[in-house]
C-alpha positions as CSV (number, residue, x, y, z in Angstrom):
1,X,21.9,2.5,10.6
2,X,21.8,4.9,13.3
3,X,17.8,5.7,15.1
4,X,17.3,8.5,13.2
5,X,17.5,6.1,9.6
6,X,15.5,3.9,11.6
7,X,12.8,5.7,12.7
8,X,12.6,7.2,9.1
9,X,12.2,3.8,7.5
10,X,10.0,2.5,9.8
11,X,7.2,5.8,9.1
12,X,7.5,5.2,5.7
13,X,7.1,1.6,6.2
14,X,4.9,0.9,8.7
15,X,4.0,-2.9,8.5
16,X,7.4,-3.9,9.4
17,X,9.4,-4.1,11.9
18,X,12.7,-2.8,11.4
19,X,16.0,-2.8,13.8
20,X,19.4,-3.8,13.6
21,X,20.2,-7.1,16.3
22,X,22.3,-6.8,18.7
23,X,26.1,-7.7,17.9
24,X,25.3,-8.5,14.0
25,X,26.5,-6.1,11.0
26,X,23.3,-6.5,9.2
27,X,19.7,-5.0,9.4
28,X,16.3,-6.7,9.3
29,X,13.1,-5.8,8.4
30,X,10.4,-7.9,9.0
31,X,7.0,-7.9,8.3
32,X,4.1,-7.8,10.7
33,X,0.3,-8.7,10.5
34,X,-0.7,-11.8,8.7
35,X,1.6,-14.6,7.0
36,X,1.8,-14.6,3.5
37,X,0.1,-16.2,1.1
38,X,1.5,-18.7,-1.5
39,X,0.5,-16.3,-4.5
40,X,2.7,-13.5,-2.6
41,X,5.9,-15.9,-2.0
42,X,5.4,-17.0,-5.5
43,X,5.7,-13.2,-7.0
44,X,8.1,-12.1,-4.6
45,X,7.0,-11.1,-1.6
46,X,9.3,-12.0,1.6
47,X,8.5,-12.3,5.5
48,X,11.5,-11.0,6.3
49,X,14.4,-8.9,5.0
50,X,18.2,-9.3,5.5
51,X,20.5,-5.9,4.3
52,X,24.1,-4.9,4.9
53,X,23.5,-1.2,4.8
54,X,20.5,1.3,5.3
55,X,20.8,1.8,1.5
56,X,19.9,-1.7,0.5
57,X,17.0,-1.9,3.1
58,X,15.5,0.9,1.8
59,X,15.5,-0.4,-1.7
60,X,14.4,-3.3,-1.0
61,X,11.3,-2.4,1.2
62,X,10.8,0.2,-1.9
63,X,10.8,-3.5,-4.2
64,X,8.3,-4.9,-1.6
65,X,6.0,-1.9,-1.8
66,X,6.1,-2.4,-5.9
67,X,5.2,-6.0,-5.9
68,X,2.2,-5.4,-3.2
69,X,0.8,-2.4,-5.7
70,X,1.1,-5.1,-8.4
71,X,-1.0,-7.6,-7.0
């Protein structure tokens, strides 16, 4: 993911942080404000997001964004 992915995802997605760690393949996404609450975790909600590509980051903050409009 080079800054220019990143800075896209993180406009569209502004409650989370988003960067790829020094020295490790993967991105993470993680989510800021307050921690979640047992009804979230139960229907799917995460704290934090672990992808291998820009693609599958994407999609999964898009699945995030779905569950939270569903509840």
């Amino acid at each position: 993911m080079n800054e220019q992915e990143r800075a896209r995802l993180q406009e569209q997605y502004p409650a989370w942080h988003i960067r790829r760690p020094e020295g490790m393949g993967c991105l993470v996404a993680t989510r800021l404000g307050r921690p979640l609450t047992e009804r979230e975790i139960y229907h799917g909600l995460c704290a934090t997001l672990v992808e291998d590509t820009y693609d599958l980051l994407s999609e999964a903050l898009a699945g995030q964004r779905k569950i939270e409009e569903t509840l």
